[in-house]
N, C-alpha and C positions, 0 to 999 in steps of 0.2 A: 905669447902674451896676447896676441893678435885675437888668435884661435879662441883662446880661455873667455875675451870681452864677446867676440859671437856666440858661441855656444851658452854662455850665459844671457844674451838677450835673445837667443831663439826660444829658448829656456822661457823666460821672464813672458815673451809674448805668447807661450803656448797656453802657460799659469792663467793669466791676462783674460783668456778665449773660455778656459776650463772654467774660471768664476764666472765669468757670464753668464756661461750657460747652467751651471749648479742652479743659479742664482735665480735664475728661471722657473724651477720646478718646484715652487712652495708646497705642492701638496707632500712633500717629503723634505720638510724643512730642514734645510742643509745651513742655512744663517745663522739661527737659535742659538746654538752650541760654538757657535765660528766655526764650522768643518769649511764651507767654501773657503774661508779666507785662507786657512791653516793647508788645506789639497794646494791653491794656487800657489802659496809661496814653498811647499813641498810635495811637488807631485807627483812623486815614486814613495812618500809614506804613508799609501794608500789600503794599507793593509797586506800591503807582499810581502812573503816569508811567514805569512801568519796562516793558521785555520780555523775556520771559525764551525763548533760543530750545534748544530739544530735539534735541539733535542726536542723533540714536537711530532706534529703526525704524519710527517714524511715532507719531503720535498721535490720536486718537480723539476727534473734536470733541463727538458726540452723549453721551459718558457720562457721568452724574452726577458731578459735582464741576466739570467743565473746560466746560460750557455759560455760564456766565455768570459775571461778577462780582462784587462785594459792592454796585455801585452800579450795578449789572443791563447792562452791556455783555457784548459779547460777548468770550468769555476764549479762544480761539480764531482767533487774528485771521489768517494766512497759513498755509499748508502746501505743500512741495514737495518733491519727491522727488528724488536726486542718484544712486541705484544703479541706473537702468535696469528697475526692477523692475513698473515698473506701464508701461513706454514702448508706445506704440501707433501702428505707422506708419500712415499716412493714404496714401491714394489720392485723386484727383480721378473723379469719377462723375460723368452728366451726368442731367438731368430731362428726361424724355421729352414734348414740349409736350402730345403727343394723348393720352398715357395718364393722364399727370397722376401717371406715376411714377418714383422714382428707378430707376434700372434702373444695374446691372452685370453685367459678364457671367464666368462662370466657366472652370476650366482646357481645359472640352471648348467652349466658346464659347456655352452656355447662357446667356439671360438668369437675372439674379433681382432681381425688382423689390419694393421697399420703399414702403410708405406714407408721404411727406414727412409733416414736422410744420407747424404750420402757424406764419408767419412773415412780418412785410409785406412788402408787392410791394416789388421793388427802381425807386429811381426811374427817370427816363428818362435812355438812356444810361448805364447804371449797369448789369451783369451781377451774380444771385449766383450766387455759386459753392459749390460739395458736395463735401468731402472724404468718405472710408469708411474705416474701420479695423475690426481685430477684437480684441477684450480677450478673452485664450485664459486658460479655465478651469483649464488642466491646468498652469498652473502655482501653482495651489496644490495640488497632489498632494500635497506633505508638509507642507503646514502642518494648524493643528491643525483645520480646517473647510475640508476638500477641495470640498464641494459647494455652492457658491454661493447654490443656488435652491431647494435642496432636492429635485428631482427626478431622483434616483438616478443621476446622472450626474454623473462630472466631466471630462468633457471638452469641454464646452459653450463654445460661440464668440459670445460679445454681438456686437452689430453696433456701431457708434459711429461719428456721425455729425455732421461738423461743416460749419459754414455760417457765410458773411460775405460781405459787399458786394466788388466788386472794387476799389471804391477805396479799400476798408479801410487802415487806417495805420499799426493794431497790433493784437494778441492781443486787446486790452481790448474789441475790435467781432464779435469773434467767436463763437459759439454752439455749444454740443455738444449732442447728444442720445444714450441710451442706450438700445437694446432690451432692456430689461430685463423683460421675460416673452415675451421670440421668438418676439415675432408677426411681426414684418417689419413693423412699422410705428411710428414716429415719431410717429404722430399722438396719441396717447394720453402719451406721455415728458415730462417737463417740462426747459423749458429751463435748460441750466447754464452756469455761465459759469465763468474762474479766479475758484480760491474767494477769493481775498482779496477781489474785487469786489464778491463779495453774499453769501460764505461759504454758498454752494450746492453742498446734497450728495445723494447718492443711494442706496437699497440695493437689490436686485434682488426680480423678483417672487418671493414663494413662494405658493400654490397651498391651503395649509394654516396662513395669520398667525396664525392662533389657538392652531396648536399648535408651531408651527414659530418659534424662535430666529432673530432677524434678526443673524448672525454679528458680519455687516462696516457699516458707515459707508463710504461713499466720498466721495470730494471729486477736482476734474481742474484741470489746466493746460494750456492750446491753445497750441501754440508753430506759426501758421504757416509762418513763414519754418521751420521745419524738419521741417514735413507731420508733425506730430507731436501725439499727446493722452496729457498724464503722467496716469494715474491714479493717485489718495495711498489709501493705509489703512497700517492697521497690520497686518500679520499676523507679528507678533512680541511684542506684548503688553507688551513691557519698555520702548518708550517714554511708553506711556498709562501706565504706571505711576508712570515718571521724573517725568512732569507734574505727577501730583496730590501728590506730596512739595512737589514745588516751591512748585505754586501750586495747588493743589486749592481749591474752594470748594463747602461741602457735598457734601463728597464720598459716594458714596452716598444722596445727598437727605436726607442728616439734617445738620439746623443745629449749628455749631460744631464739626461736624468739617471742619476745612480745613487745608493745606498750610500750609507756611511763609511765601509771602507772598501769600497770596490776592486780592490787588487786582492782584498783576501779570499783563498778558499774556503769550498764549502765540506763535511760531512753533512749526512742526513742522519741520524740518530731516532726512530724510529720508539715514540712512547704512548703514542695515545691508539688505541685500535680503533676503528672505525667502525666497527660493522658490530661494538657495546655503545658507540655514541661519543667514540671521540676517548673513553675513560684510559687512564695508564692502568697496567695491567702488574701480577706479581713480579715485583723485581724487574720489573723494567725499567725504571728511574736507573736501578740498582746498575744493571748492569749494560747502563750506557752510559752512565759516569764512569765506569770502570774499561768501559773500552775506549774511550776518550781521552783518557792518564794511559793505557800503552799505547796507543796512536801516537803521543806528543810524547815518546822513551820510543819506541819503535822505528822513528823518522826522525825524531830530533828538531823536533816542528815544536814552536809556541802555538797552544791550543787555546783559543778561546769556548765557553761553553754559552750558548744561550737557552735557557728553560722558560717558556712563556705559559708556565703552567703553575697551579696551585692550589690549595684550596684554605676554606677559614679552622682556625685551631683555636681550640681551647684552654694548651698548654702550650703555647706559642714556645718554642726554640726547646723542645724536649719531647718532642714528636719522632718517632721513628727513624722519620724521613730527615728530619732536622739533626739530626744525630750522624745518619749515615754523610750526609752533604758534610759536615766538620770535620768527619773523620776521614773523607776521602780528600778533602781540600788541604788537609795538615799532612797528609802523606803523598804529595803534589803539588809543593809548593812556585809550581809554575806552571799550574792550569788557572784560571780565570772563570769564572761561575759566573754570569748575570741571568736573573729570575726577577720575573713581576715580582711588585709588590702586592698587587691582586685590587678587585674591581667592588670592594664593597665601603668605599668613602660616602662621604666625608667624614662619616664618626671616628672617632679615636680608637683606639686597641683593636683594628680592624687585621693590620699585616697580618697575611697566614703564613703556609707552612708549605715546601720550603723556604719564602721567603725571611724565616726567623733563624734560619741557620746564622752562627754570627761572622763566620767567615766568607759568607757570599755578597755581591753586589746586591741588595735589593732596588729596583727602579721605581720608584712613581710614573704619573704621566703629568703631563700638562699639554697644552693647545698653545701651538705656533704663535704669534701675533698674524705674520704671514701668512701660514693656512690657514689661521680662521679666515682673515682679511677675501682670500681668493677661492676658499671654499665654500664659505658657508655667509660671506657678506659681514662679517663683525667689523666692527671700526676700534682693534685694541692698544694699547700703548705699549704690551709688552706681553709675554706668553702669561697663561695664567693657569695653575693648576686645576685639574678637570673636578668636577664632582666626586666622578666614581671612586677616584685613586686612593686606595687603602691607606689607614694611616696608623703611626704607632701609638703606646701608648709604656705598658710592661717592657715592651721592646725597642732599641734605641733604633730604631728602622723608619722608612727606606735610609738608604745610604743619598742617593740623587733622585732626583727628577730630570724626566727628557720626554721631549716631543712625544704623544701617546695617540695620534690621531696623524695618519697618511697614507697614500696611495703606495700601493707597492703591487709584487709582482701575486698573481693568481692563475689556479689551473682552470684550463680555459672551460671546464664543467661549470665553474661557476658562474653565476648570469644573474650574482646578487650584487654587485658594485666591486672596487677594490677601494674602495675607502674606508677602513677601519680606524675602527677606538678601541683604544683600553690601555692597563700597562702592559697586553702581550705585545703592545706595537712599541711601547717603551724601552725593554727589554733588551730587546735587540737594537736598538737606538745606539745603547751605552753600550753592546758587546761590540758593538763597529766603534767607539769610542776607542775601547781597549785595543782593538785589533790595528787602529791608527794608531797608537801609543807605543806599541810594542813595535811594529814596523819600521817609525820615525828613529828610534833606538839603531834596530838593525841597519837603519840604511847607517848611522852615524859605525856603529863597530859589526860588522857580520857575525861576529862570535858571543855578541852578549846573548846573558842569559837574563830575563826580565823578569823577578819575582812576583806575585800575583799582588802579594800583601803592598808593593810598590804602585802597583797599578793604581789600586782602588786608593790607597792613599791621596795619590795623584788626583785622581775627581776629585775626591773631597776639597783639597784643599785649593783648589781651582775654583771652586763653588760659588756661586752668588748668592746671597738668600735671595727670594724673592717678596715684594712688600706683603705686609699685611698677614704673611705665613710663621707657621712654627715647627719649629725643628721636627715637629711629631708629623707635620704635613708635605715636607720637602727633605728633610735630611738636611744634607749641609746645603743643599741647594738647587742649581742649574751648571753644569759644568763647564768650561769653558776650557776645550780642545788645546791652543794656543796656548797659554797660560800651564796647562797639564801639561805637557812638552816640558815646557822647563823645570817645572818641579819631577818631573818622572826623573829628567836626566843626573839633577843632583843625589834622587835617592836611589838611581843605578850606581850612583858614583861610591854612595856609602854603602850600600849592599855588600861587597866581600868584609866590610867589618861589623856589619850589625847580625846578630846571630838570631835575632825575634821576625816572625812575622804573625807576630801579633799577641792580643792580650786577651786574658778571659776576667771577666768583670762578671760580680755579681753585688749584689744587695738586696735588702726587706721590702718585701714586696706584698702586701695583702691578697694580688689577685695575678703575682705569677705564679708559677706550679710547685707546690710545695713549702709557699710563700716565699721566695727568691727569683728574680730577673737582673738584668741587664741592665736596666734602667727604674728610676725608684719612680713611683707611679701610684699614686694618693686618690681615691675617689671616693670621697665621702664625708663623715663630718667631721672626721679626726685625720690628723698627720703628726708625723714627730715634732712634738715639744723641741725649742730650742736647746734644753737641757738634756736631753734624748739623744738628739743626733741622727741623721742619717749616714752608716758607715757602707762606702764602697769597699767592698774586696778586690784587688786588682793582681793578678798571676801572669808571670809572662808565658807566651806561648814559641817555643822553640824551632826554629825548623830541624828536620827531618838528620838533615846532614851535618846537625851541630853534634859534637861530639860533646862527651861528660864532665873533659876536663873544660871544656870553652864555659860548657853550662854554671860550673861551681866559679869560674872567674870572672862573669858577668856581674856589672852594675850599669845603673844609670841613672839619672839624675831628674826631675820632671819639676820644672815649676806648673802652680794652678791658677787659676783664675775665672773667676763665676763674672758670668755677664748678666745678671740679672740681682736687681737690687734684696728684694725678697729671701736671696739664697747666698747665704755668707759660707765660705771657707778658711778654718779658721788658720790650717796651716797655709804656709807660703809655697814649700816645696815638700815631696816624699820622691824617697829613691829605691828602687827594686837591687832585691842580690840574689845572684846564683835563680835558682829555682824559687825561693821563697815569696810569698803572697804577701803586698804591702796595704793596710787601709788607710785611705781617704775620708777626713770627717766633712757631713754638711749640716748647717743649720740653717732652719727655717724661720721666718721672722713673722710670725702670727699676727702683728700689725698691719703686714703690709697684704694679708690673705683673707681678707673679712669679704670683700666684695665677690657676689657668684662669682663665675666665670672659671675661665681655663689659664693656667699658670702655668709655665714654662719655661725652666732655668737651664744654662746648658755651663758645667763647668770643665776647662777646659785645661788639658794636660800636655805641658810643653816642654819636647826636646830637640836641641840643638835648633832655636826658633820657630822653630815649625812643630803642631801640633799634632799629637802622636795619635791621641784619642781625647773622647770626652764620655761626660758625665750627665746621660739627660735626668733631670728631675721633674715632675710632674707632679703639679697640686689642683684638684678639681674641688671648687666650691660653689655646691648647687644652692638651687631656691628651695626651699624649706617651707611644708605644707602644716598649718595647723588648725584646729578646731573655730579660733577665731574668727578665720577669713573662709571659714564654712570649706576648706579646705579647697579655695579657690585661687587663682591668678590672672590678672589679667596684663601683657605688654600691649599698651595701646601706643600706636605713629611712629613701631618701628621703623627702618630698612634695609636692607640689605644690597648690595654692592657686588653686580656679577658673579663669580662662584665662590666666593671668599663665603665661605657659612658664618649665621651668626646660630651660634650654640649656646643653648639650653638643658642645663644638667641640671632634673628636676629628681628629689628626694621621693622616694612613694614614704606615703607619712606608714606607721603601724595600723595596721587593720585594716587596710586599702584593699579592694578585691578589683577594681576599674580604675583605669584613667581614661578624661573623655580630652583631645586635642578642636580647636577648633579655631582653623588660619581665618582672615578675612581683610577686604580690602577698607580702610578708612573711606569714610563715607564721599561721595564724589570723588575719587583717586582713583589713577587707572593703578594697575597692577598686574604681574605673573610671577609675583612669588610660589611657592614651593616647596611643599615640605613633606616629600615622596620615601623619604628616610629616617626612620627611629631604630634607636638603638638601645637594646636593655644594658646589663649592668656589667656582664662580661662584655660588652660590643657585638654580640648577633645583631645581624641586620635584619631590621623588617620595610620590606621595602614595597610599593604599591603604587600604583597607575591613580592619575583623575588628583590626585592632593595637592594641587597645582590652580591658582586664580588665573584667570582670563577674563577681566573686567568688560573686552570688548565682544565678549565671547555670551557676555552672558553669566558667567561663574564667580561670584563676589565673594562666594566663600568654602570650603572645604574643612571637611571632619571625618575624624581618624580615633577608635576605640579599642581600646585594650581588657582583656577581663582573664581569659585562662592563661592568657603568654607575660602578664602584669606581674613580676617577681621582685622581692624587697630588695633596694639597694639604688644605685642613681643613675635614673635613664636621661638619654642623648634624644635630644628633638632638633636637628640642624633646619633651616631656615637658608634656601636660595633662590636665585634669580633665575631665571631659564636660560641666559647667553649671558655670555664672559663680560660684556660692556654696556648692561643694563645695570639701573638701580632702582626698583622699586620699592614701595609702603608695603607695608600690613599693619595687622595687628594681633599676636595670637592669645590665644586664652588655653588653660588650663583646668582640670577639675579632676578630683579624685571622688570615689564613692566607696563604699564601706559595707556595701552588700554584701554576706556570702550565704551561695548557694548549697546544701548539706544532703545528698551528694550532689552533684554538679550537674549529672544524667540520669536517667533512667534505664537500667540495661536490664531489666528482667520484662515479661512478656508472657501470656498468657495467650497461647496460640499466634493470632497475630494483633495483638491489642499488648499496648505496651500497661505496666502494673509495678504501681510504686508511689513514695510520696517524698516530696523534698521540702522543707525547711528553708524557709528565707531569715537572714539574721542581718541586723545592721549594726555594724562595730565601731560605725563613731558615733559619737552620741550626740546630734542633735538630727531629730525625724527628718523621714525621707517619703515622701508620695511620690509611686511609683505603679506599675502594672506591671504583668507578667502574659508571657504565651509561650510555647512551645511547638514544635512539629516531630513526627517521625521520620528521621533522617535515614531507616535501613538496617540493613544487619550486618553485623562484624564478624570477623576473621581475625582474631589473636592470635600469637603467635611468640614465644618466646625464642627465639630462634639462636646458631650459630653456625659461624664460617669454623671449619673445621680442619685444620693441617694446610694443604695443599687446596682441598674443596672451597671454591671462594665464590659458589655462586648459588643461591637458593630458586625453587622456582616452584610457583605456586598456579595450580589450573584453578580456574571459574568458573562454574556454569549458572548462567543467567535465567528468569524468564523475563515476560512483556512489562511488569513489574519496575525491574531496575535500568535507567537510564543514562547512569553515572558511576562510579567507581572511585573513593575518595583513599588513598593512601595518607597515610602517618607512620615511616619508618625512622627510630631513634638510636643514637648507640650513646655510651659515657663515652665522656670525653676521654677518657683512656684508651677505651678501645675506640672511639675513632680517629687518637693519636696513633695508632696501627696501622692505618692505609696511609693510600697515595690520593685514591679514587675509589666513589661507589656509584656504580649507575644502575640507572632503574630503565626497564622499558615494562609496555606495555605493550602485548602485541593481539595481532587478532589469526584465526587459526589458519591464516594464510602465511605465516611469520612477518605480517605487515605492523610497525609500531603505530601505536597509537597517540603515543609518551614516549619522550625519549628525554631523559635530564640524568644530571647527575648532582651530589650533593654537594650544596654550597659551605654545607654545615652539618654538622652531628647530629639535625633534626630536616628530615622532608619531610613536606605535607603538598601533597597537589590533588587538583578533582581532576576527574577524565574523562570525555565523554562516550560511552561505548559505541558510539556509531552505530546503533543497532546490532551489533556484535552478541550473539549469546552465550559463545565458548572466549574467553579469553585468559593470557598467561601472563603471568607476572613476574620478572626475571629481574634479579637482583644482582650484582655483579662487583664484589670487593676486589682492588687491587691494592695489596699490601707489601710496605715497603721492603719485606725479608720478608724469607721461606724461613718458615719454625714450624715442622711436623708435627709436633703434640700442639700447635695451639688452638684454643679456643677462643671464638673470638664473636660479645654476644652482641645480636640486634634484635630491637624488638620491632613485630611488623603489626601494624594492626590495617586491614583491608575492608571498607564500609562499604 
């Protein structure tokens, strides 16, 4: 008994010491969520017994934080690469008995002979054998540390050299070696194996260690059977970074700065390639989910997954990619998935894809109280959601918000800060959530098994809302660590008798795909009649290991409850049976929906007290433009209040061809409002620099014109503050106009004189005085194009004269087929393979200018990655090149 009260106050004061110091390193706010509080009073549920895999652009074993664990294992346990980016064909070469050297021979039939390394003799009867490959410098020409070795070169070719018995039996007997200072000899190289085996890595010689930056880390995988050597690194930086949120452990070698769950392991999952610019590539998503679910059956490990990657969709949750993510999460109902919710807020119907899958964690971001306070000087009273943070609208998304701005761990190439934003810093926030969740469990029974659909439950209902937000901006909320604990372990407790994890919800939707989402979602000047009804379809979704008889003897019971006055439920309760699909009626109360604005209902479905799912409902009632008011608006002495947007969902009246925006500070008032974000009618973002007042600056006012990107239906104009704890004035104004142009350009040409005539027409009807000019912008390059089977990259040469000093891209797909990818990226290079451009597509539409650098030859490379391989597919883009 003695024993038991010390141990537990060595205990209590180690806790004591460990929040201190958490508590200390706001730039990775560990308060927020309560993790300090929740590590100190348990601090062995720190993420042990869990893995947490990175699915991003590698991860970086050697940097401070991601070396070791709290109880000194190694926090880097496997890495593999899925984008081709580090692939190294192999050749078979023979050893010359008399010279005693490896020898091959070149394209004029030149020997070149290499120094073996040294290796034991192979037994009797037993041959070994020498593959050769070369790991080609040049391509990291655009990333941010071109030169490997530091010797003014980068076009330099390592040799790489692999060896094995002939009667080897797998990869695991195999042996790499690396010429990493191009001697042509192996003999000096130390042996590597795949790194999960001995977690062996290598970096290249430099010449000057003392002054010279060792960039990269590398780590390899020998895939004989495919004459193959993966080399892993990161040259993207965004994964190493991912990591140390997650699971950092003294991160930067200073104690008590760590990640969210620091005792968990790490995979590196390898998806974006670096040397396209970062883009995932065919089936790479694909088939690192898939190695991820045998990783957690193979080891018998709880896996957590983090995806800090995504892009915007136009058929939110029936996307390819969105497809595969549901179908692999229902056939692994003890994997964990957390993915941004993506970085184009504050508008509505923003979430992309994967984040619209509906069995994943989607994150938000928001901003510490704490970090801001010590990074950036704000005086805030509570975390506040960021601008950027995607938001829903069709889709009942994100699930939470978490910290989306902090310092974490980086490869030491990079020399741009480690203080990141966005929600890929969110992401991983809430997969160190999970990964303490699941932990805390196992330290409580070593043999539970922790379903995922439990997991997330757990956030949810843990959740705060925060003020001033709506369920389409935060989800259920901010989650609270401590709080999730207890609800996790009650719904561990009922897990061997609940046979669901989870439900498929659908309902009428005008602008989800097909006219059906997730969530009912109203934008415009009609919604259902209270006689009409909004009907939810609600289907249970089964796990994997329920068998047919459990499934036909399921029921359950749900009462509802709408929290918002507007949206009445008329039943009290519905109950699900067997496999069958139950509906849910709502009605809308047209009295209380007269006034613009955004409307927000969330009806909620309860079992056994605790709330199973819900029901978002969304009604948008914009400002309405007519002839009257000369098709004008003005809000004069608004304000707005740190990043909380005030939204403006403006109607384009019929026969509108422009809208002209125009912010401005009330007269004598200071101001930094902002309104750097519009949003059309699906939620594409158009987003732009300078839309921003600085009264002290000089800039009292800002304007913002729309004419060819102007489409019927009701656009989003948000209104913010520049910093989370400012409120300032404005006041903005509105206009539409009624010009159209017949045709719009002029594309024919009479040598080099352009030749044509357009037609100006005004379609509202009251006069308009007005001018006109034009210029000649250049010649195009059309192109009806398609990715073809396997072929996923187009690529188009240029030749310039003194003439052109720009290069203006517009490449487009339907949203069908750009529901087909993962990823498209573009570069631009010049005939050195130097980019010029390098993005990738936010959306189904790029448009960028580029300046040739004086460049005359240039190429233009296109590069789809697509969520499945399908040989016959066609798949169209159209390019147009000015």
């Amino acid at each position: 008994m003695r024993w038991s009260v010390l141990l537990f106050a060595v205990g209590t004061v180690a806790a004591v010491v460990c929040a201190q110091e958490l508590s200390g390193w706001t730039q990775l706010s560990l308060s927020t969520c309560r993790v300090d509080e929740f590590l100190a009073a348990n601090p062995e549920s720190d993420g042990r017994g869990v893995v947490i895999a990175v699915l991003d652009t590698g991860v970086d074993p050697s940097i401070p934080g991601l070396t070791r664990t709290p109880d000194n294992a190694v926090k880097v346990i496997d890495i593999q690469d899925f984008t081709g980016d580090g692939d190294v064909a192999l050749h078979r070469i023979r050893l010359d008995e008399q010279t005693g050297k490896l020898v091959e021979f070149n394209e004029e039939g030149e020997p070149i002979e290499y120094e073996p390394p040294s290796v034991p003799a192979a037994p009797a009867g037993v041959e070994r054998l020498w593959w050769l490959g070369m790991f080609d410098e040049a391509k990291f020409i655009n990333s941010g540390q071109p030169d490997l070795n530091d010797n003014d070169t980068k076009d330099d070719k390592f040799p790489v050299l692999v060896t094995a018995l002939s009667n080897a039996c797998c990869n695991e007997h195999a042996v790499a070696f690396i010429d990493t200072d191009l001697d042509r000899s192996f003999a000096d190289e130390k042996p590597l194996q795949d790194y999960k085996l001995n977690y062996d890595t290598f970096t290249f010689h430099r010449a000057k260690p003392e002054k010279q930056m060792v960039p990269f880390t590398f780590s390899l995988n020998i895939f004989l059977d495919k004459e193959r050597v993966v080399i892993c690194f990161d040259n993207g930086a965004h994964g190493t970074h991912v990591a140390g949120i997650a699971a950092g452990y003294q991160i930067n070698n200073q104690p008590g700065f760590n990640g969210v769950a620091p005792g968990a392991k790490i995979i590196s999952l390898k998806i974006g390639n670096g040397s396209l610019g970062g883009v995932s590539t065919t089936e790479s998503m694909k088939k690192a989910f898939e190695y991820a679910a045998r990783y957690a059956r193979e080891h018998n490990v709880p896996v957590v997954c983090n995806m800090s990657y995504g892009v915007e969709s136009e058929i939110e949750g029936f996307s390819d990619i969105d497809k595969v993510v549901d179908k692999w999460l229902r056939a692994n109902p003890y994997v964990l998935f957390c993915t941004s919710a993506g970085n184009s807020g504050p508008g509505i119907s923003t979430v992309g894809t994967p984040a619209a899958a509906s069995d994943c964690i989607a994150v938000g971001a928001l901003m510490a109280a704490d970090t801001g306070r010590d990074v950036a000087g704000y005086n805030m009273s509570g975390p506040a959601i960021t601008v950027f943070s995607s938001r829903g609208g069709e889709l009942d998304k994100p699930d939470v918000v978490a910290p989306g701005w902090s310092t974490s761990t980086v490869p030491r190439y990079n020399q741009t800060g480690d203080f990141w934003a966005g929600t890929s810093m969110a992401s991983p926030y809430a997969a160190g959530l999970c990964a303490t969740l699941i932990s805390h469990e196992l330290q409580r029974d070593p043999q539970a098994r922790v379903r995922a659909a439990d997991v997330r439950r757990a956030l949810w209902l843990s959740a705060t809302p925060l003020p001033g937000a709506t369920p389409l901006d935060q989800g259920f909320g901010l989650p609270d660590l401590p709080k999730a604990a207890e609800i996790l372990a009650r719904l561990v407790r009922q897990a061997p008798d609940d046979p669901l994890i989870g439900y498929d919800i659908s309902t009428s939707s005008p602008f989800g795909y097909q006219g059906k989402s997730r969530a009912a979602y109203w934008r415009g000047t009609w919604f259902p009649p209270e006689q009409d009804r909004q009907v939810f379809t609600i289907k249970p979704v089964f796990s994997p290991l329920v068998d047919a008889e459990e499934r036909t003897a399921f029921s359950r019971k749900f009462e509802l409850r709408s929290k918002a006055k507007w949206c009445r439920v008329p039943q009290e309760t519905f109950y699900l049976r067997g496999e069958q699909a139950a509906r849910v009626y709502v009605e809308y109360d047209a009295e209380e929906l007269k006034q613009p604005g955004l409307n927000v209902a969330e009806v909620e479905a309860v079992s056994d007290g605790l709330v199973a799912f819900r029901l978002l409902n969304t009604v948008v009632v914009p400002y309405r433009f007519s002839a009257d008011e000369n098709y004008i608006k003005t809000f004069e002495n608004q304000s707005v209040k740190g990043w909380n947007p005030q939204r403006y969902f403006l109607e384009v009246p019929p026969g509108a061809s422009g809208m002209h925006l125009r912010l401005s500070a009330p007269e004598g008032k200071v101001s930094r409002a902002s309104f750097d974000r519009v949003y059309d009618p699906r939620g594409r973002e158009f987003r732009a620099r300078g839309r921003q007042l600085d009264t002290e600056a000089g800039t009292r006012e800002a304007e913002w014109s729309f004419t060819d990107e102007l489409t019927p239906g009701v656009w989003e104009v948000d209104v913010h503050a520049d910093r989370p704890d400012r409120e300032w004035p404005y006041n903005l104004g509105v206009r539409f106009f009624g010009l159209h142009a017949n045709p719009p350009r002029i594309t024919e040409a009479d040598k080099s004189r352009p030749k044509g005539q357009i037609t100006v027409t005004n379609l509202f009807t009251r006069p308009l005085a007005t001018t006109a000019d034009g210029q000649i912008e250049g010649w195009r390059l059309h192109k009806d194009a398609e990715f073809e089977g396997r072929h996923d990259e187009l690529t188009y040469d240029l030749t310039l004269d003194e003439r052109f000093n720009r290069v203006r891209l517009r490449l487009e797909m339907t949203p069908e087929n750009y529901a087909r990818t993962t990823d498209i990226g573009v570069m631009v290079k010049d005939r050195d393979g130097e980019a010029l451009y390098q993005a990738a597509f936010d959306s189904r539409i790029l448009e960028a200018t580029v300046s040739t650098k004086g460049n005359k030859s240039l190429q233009v490379v296109i590069t789809a990655g697509f969520a499945v391989v399908e040989e016959k597919r066609k798949t169209a883009i159209t390019v147009d090149i000015d």
